[in-house]
Backbone bond lengths (Angstrom), bond angles and torsions (degrees), N, CA, C in turn:
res aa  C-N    CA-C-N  psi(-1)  N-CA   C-N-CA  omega(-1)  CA-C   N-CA-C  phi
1 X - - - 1.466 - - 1.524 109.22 -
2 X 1.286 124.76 144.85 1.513 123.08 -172.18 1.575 102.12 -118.58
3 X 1.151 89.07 157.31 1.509 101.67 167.19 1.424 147.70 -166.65
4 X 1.733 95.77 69.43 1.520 107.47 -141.32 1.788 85.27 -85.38
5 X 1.921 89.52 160.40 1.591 100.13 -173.75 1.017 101.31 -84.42
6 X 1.635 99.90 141.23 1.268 109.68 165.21 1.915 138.08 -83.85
7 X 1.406 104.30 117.41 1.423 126.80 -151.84 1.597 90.44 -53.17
8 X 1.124 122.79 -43.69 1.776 109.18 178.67 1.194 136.30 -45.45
9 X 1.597 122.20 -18.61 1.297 141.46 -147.53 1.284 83.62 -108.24
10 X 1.794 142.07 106.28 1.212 128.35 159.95 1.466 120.30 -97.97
11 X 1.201 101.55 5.78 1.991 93.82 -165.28 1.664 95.53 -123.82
12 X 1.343 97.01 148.88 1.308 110.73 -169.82 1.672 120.50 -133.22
13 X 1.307 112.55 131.27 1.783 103.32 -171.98 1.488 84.31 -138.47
14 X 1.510 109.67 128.86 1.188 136.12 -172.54 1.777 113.05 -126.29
15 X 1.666 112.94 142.03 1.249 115.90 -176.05 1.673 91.99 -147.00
16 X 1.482 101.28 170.34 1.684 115.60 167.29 1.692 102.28 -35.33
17 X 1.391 130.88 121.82 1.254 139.14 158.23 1.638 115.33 83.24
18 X 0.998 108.68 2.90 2.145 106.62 178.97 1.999 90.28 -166.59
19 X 1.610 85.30 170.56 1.147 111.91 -172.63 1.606 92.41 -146.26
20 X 1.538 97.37 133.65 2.287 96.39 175.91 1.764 72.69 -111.64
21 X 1.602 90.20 134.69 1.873 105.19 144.02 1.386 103.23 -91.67
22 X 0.964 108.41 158.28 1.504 121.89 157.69 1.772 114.41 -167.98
23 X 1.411 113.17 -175.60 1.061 145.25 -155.58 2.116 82.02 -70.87
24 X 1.017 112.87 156.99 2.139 98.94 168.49 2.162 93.39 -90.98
25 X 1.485 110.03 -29.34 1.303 100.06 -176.50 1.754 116.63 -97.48
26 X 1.276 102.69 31.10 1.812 103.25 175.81 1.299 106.08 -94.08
27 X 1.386 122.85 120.72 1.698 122.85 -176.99 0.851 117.96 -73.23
28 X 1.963 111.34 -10.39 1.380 113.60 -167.33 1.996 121.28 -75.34
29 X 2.052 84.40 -24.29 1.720 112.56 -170.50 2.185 90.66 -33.14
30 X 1.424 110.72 -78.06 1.312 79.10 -162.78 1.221 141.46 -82.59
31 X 1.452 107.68 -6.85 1.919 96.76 161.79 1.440 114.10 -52.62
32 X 1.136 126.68 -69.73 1.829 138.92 144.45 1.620 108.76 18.98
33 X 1.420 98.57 -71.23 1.725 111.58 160.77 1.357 131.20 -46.69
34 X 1.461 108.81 -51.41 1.078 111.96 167.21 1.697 139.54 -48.91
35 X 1.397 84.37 -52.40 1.035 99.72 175.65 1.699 132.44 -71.95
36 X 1.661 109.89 -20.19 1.384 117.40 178.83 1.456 96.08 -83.97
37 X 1.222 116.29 -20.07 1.677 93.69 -176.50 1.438 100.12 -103.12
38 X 1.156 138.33 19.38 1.299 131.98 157.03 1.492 111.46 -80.58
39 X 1.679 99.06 -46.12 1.278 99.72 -172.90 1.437 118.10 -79.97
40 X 1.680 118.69 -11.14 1.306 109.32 158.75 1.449 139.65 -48.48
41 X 1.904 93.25 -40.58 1.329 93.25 176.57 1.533 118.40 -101.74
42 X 0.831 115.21 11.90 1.549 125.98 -163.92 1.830 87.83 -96.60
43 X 1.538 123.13 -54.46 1.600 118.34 -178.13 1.564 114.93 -70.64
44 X 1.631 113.26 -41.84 1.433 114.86 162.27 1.923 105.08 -32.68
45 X 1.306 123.01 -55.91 1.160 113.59 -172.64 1.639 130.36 -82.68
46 X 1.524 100.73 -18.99 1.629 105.02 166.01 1.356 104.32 -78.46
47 X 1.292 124.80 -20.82 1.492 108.73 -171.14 1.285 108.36 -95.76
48 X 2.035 134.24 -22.81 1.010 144.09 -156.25 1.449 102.22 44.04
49 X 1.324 121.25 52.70 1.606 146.38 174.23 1.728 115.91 -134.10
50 X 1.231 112.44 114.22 1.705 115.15 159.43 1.123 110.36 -84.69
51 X 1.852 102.46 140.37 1.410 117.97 139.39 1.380 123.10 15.87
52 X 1.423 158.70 89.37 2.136 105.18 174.42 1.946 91.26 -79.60
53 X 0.868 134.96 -31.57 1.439 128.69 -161.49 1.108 102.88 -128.18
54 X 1.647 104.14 153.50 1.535 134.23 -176.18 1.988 89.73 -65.49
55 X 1.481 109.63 135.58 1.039 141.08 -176.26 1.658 114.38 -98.73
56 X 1.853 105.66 112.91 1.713 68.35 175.43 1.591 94.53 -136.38
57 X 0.922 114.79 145.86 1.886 139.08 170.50 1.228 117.68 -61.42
58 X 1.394 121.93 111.67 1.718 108.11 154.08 1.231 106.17 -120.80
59 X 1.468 87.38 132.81 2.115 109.62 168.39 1.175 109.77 -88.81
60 X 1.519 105.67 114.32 1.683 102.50 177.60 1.754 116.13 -128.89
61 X 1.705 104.62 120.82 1.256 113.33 -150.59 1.415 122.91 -96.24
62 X 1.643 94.17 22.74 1.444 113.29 160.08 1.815 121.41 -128.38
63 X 1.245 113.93 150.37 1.428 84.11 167.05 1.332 135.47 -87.71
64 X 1.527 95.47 -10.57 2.006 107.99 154.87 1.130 116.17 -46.68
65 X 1.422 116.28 -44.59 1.874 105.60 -172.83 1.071 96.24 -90.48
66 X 1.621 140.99 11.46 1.471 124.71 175.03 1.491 104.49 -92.42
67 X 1.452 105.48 -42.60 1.514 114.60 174.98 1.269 128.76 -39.24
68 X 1.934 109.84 -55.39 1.350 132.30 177.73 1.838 105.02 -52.65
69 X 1.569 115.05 -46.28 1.357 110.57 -167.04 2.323 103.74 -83.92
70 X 0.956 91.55 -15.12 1.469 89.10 151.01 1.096 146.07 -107.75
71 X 1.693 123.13 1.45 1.599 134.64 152.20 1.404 96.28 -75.19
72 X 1.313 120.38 -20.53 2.155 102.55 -176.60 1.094 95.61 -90.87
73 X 1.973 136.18 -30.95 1.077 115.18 -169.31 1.302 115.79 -85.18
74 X 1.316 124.30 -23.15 1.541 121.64 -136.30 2.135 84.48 -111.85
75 X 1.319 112.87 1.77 1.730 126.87 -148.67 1.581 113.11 17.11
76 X 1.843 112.23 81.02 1.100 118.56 -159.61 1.977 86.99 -143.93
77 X 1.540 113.65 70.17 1.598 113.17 -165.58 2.102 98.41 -55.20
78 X 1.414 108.85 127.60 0.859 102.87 159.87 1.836 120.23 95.38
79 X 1.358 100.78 16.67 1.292 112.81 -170.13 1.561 105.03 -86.19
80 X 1.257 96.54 141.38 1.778 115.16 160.75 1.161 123.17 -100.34
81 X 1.056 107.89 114.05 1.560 101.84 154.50 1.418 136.69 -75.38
82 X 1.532 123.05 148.13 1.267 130.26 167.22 1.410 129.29 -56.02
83 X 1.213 138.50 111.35 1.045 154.49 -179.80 2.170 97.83 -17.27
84 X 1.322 97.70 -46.35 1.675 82.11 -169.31 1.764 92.74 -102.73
85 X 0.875 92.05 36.45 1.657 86.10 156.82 1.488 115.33 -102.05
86 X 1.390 128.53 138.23 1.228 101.83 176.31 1.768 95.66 -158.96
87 X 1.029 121.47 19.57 1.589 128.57 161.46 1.060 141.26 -153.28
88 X 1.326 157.80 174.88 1.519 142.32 162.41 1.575 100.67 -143.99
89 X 0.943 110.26 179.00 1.869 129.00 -175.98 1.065 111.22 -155.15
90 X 1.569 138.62 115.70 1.527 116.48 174.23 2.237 80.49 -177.43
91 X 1.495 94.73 154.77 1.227 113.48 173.32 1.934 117.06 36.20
92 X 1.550 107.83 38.81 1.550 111.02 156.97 1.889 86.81 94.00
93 X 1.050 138.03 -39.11 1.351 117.68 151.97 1.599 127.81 -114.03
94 X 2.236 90.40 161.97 1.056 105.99 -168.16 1.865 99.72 -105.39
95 X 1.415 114.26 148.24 1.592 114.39 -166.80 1.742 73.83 -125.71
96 X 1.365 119.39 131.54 1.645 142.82 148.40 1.171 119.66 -120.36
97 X 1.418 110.18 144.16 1.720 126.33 163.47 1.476 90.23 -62.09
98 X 1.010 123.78 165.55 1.268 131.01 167.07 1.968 109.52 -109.91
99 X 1.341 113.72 121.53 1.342 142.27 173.83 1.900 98.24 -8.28
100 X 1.279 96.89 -71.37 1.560 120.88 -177.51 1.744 106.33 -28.29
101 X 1.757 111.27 -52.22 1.514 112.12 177.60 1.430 115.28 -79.30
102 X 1.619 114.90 -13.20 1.827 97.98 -161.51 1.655 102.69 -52.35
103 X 1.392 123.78 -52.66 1.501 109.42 -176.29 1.244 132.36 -58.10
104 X 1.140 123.75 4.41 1.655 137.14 167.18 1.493 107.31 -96.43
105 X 1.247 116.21 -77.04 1.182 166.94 149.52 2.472 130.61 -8.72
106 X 1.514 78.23 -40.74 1.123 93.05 -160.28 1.608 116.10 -132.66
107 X 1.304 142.73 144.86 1.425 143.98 173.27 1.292 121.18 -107.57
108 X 1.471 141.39 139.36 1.549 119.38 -176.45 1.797 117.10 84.66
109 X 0.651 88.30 -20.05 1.793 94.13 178.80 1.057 113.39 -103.93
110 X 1.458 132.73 150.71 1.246 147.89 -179.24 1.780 112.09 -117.18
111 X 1.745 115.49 93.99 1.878 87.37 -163.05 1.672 107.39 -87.39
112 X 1.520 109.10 26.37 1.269 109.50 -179.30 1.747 100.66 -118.72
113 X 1.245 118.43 -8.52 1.633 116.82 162.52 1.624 113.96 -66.39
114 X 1.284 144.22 82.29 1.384 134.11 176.64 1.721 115.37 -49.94
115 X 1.429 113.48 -30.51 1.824 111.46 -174.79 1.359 93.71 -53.17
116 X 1.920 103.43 -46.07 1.562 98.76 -142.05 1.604 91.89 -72.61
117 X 1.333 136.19 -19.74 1.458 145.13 -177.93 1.207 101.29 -45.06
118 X 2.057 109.72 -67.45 1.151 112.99 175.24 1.023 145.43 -66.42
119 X 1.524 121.83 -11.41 1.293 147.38 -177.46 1.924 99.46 -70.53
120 X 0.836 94.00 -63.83 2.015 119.51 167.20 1.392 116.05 -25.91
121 X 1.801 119.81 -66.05 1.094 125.47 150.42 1.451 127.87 -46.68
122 X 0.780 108.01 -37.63 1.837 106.43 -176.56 1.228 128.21 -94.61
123 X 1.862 102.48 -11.38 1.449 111.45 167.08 1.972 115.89 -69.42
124 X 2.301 89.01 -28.88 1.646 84.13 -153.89 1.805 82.73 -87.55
125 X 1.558 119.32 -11.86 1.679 90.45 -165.85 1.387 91.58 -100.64
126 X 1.646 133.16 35.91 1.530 122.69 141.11 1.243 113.36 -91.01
127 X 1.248 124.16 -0.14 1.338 123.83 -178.19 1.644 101.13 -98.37
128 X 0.997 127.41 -31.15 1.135 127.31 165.99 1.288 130.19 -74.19
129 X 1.559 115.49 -24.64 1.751 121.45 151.84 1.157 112.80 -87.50
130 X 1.309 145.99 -3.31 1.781 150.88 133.72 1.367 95.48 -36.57
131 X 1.277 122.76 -64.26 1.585 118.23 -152.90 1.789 106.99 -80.24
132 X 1.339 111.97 -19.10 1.189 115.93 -172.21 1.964 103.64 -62.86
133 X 1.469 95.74 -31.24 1.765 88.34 -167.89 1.649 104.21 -133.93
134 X 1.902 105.27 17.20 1.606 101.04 160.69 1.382 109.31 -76.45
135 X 1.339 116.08 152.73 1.391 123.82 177.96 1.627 117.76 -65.99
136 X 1.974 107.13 -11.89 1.270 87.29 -169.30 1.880 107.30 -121.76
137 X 1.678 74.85 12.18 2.044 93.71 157.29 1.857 96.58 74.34
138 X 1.294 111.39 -88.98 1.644 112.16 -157.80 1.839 96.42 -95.25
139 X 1.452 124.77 25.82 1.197 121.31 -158.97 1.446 122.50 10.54
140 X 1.690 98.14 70.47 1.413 101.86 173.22 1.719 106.21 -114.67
141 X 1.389 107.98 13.53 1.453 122.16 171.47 1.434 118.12 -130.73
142 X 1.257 111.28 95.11 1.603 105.06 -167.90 1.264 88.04 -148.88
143 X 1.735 92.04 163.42 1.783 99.87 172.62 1.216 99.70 -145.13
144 X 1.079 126.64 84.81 1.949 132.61 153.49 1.459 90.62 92.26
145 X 1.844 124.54 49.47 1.427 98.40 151.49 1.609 93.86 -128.65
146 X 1.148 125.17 48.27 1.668 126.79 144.81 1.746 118.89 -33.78
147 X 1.100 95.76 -44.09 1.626 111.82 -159.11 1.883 95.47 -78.54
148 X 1.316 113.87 -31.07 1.510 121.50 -174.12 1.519 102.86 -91.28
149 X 1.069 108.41 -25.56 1.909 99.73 -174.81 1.197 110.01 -74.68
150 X 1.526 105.92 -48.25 2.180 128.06 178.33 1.300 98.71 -52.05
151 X 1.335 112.51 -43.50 1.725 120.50 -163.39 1.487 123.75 -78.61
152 X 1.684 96.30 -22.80 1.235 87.71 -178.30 2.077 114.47 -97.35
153 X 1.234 91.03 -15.61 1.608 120.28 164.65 1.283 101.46 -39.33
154 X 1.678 103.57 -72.20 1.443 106.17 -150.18 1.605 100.34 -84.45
155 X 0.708 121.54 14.28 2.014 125.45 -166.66 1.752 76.17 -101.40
156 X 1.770 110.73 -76.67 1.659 99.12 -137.57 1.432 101.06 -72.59
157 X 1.399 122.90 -11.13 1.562 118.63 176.18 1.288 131.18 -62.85
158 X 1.139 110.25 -19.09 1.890 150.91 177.80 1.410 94.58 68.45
159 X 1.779 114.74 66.18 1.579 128.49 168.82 1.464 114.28 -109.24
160 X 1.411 122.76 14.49 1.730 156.52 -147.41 1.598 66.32 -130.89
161 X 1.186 164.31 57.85 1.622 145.54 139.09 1.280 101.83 -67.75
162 X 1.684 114.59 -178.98 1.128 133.78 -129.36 1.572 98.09 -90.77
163 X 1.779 97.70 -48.59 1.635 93.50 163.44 1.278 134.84 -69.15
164 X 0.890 101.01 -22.00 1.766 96.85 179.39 1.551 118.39 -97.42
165 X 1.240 111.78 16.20 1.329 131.35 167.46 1.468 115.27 -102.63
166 X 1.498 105.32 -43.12 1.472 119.96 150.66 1.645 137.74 -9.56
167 X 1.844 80.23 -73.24 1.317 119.62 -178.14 1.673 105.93 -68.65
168 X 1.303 110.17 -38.55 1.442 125.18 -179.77 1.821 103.31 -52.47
169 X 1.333 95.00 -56.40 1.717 89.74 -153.00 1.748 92.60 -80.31
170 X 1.077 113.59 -20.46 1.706 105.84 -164.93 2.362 93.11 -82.80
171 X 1.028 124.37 -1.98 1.370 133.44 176.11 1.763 85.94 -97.91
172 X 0.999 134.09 -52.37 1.603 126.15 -162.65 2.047 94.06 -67.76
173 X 1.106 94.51 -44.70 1.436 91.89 -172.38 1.027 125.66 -47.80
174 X 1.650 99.72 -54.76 1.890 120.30 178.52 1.379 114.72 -72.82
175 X 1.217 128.39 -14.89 1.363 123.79 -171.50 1.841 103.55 -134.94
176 X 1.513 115.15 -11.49 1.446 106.58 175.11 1.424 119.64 94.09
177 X 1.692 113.99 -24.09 1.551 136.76 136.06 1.944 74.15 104.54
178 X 1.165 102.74 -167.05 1.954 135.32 -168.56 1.541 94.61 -77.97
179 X 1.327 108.48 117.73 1.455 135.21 143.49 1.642 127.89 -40.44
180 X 1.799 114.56 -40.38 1.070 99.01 -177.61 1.452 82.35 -146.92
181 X 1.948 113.18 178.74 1.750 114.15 175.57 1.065 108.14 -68.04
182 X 0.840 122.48 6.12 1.849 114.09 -171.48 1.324 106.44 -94.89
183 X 1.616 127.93 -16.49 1.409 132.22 -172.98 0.998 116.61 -114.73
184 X 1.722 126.31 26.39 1.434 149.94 -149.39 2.083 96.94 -114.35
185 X 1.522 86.41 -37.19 1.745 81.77 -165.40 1.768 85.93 -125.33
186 X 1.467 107.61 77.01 1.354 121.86 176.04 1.936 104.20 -158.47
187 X 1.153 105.53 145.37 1.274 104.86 168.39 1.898 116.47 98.19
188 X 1.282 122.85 170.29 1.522 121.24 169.39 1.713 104.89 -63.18
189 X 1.523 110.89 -30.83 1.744 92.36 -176.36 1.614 115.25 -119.19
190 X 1.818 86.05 61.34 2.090 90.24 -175.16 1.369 96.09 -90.71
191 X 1.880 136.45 -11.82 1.310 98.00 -179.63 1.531 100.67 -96.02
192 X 1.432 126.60 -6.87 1.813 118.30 170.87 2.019 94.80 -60.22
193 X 1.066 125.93 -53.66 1.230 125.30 -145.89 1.801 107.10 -74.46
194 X 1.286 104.38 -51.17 1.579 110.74 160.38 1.186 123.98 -53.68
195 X 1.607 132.81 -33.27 1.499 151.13 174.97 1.203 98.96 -56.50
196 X 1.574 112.67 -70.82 1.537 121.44 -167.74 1.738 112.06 -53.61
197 X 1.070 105.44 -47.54 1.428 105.41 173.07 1.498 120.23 -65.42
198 X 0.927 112.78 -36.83 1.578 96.82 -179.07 1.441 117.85 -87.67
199 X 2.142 109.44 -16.50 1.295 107.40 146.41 1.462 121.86 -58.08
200 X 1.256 135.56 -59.85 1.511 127.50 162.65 1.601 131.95 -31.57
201 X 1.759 112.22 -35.35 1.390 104.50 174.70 1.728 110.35 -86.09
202 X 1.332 97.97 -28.40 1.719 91.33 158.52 1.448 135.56 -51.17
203 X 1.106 103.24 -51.19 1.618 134.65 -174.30 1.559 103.66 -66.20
204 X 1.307 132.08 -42.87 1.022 132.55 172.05 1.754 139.95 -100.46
205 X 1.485 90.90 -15.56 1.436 110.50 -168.56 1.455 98.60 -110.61
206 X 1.566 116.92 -34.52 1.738 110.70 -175.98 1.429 105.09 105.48
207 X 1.771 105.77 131.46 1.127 110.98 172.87 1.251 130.57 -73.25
208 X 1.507 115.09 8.67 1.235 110.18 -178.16 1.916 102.00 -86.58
209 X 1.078 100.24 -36.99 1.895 121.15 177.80 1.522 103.64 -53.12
210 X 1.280 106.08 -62.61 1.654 128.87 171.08 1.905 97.07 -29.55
211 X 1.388 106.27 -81.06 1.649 107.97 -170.72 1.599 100.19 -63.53
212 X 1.254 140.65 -28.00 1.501 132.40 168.69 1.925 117.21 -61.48
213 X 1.072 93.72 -23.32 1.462 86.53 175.65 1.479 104.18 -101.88
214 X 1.026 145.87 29.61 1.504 154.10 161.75 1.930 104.11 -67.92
215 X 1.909 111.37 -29.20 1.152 90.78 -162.01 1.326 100.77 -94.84
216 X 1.353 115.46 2.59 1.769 98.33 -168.50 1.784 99.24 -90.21
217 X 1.385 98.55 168.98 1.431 121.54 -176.78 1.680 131.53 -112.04
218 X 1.900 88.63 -6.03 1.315 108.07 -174.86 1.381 113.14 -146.24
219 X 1.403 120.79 135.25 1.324 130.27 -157.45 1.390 112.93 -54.14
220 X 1.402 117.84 -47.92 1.002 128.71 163.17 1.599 127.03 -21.52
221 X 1.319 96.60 -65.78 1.295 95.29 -172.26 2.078 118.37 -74.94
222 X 1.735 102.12 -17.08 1.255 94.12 158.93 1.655 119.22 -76.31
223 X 1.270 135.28 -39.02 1.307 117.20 168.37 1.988 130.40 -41.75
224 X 1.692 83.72 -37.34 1.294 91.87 176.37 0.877 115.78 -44.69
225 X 1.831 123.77 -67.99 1.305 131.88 -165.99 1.656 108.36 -83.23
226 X 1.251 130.87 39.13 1.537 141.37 168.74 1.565 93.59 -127.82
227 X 1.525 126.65 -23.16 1.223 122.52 -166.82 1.745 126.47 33.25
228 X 1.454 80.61 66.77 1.420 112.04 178.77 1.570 125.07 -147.05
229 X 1.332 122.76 150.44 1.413 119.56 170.29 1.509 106.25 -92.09
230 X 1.973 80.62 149.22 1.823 99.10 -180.00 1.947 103.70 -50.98
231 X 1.204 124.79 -45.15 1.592 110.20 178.10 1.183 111.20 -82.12
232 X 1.438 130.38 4.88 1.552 115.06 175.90 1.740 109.63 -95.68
233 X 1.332 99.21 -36.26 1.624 102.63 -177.77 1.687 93.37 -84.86
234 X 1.263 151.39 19.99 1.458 155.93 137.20 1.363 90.76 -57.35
235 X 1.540 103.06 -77.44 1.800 94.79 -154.89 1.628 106.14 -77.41
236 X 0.925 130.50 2.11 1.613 113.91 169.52 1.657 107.82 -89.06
237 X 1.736 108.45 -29.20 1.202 81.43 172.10 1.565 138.57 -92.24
238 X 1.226 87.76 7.99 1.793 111.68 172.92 1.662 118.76 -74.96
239 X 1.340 90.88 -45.75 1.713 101.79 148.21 0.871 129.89 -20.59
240 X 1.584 101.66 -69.27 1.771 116.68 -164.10 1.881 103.80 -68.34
241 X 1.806 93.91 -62.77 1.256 99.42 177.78 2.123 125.71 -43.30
242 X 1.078 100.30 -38.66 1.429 91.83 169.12 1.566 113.27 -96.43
243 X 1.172 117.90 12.60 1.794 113.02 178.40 1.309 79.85 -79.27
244 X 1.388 135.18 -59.92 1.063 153.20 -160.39 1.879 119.97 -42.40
C-alpha cells in the first residue's frame, strides 16, 4: 500500500505522537488538532494500548485531492468516492475531507456538528491503533472480522450514541437482526450492529479481552478467546440487545 505525501498540504501543526498537514488557509487545521491529540490519548487509555508509531493527518480540502491520495493508496486508478465517505485510518496515517468542504462536497455529515467532527477522528485513529497490533497490519488479510474492526471504531469513538443504538435495536426487533458475523457489517444499520457488539463483548467479557482481541485477523481466533460459538454469542447478544 503506498502513501506518498501529498505536495499540496504545506502547513504543518505538530504535537507528542502525530503531525496534521493541512491546507495553511483551512480553519478547520486546528480544531482537527485538537482533537487528534485528545483522541490519542484518550484511546491509548480505553485500550491500555500505545501509539507504536508517530501518526500523521492529512486535511484535504477537496474531494479531488482526497480521491487522488486514495487511488495511490488503495491502487484503485480512478476511484470515486461516495459522497459520505469522508475518512480512512490505517497504517500510522489518517486521510480527511476537510470540515470546510462537507457542505459542497459531502452527504451525511454535519460540518457545523463538532462531536460528530470528533467522533470522526477517533473512529479513523482507532483504526489506525487496530492496525498497529493486528497481526495482519493494513487488514488486507482477514477473514470475517469486518464487523469487529467497524465495531470497535464506532463503540470507542462514542458513534454507538443513543440514537443510533435506538435505531439498532428497534431494526433487531422488526426483522430479528443478522444470523451470522458476516451480516453484522452489512446494511443501513452495520455501524449500530457492529457497535453493539463489541459494546456487549466489552461489557461482558472485559476490556482488557476487548484490547486482546485487537490482534487477531481471523474470527476464529476471537471466538476462541471469548470461548464461545459464532451462534451462541448471536443469541446472547440478542438477548441483551432486546432486554434492553
Amino acid at each position: 500500500m503506498s502513501f506518498a505525501q501529498d505536495t499540496t498540504l504545506t502547513a504543518r501543526l505538530s504535537g507528542e505522537g502525530y503531525t496534521l498537514h493541512h491546507d495553511a488557509a483551512d480553519s478547520q487545521a486546528v480544531p482537527i488538532q485538537e482533537y487528534t491529540e485528545m483522541g490519542i490519548r484518550e484511546l491509548e487509555r480505553f485500550f491500555g494500548k500505545k501509539f507504536k508509531n508517530h501518526v500523521n493527518v492529512y486535511l484535504f480540502k477537496s474531494r479531488e485531492e482526497l480521491d487522488k491520495q486514495w487511488q495511490n493508496a488503495w491502487g484503485i486508478p480512478g476511484f470515486k468516492s461516495e459522497c459520505w465517505m469522508v475518512g480512512s485510518g490505517l497504517a500510522s496515517r489518517l486521510d480527511l475531507l476537510s470540515p470546510v468542504a462537507w457542505k459542497e462536497q459531502a452527504c451525511e455529515h454535519d460540518p457545523n456538528d463538532k462531536v460528530e467532527i470528533k467522533r470522526l477522528v477517533y473512529h479513523e485513529l482507532t483504526h489506525v491503533l487496530h492496525s498497529d497490533y493486528n497481526r495482519s497490519g493494513e487488514f488486507d488479510n482477514i477473514n470475517n472480522i469486518d464487523w469487529f474492526v467497524e465495531g470497535v471504531a464506532t463503540y470507542s469513538s462514542g458513534q454507538l450514541d443513543a440514537e443510533r443504538y435506538g435505531d439498532m435495536i428497534q431494526y433487531v426487533k422488526q426483522t430479528g437482526g443478522p444470523g451470522a458475523l458476516s451480516e453484522f457489517w452489512k446494511g443501513q444499520h452495520k455501524y449500530g450492529l457492529s457497535g453493539s457488539m463489541v459494546s456487549y463483548i466489552d461489557k461482558t467479557y472485559g476490556r482488557a479481552l476487548l484490547s486482546q482481541l485487537l490482534e487477531y485477523n481471523d474470527v476464529k481466533d476471537i471466538l476462541s478467546d471469548l470461548k464461545i460459538t459464532e451462534k451462541q454469542l448471536i443469541v446472547e447478544w440478542k438477548a441483551q440487545v432486546i432486554g434492553n
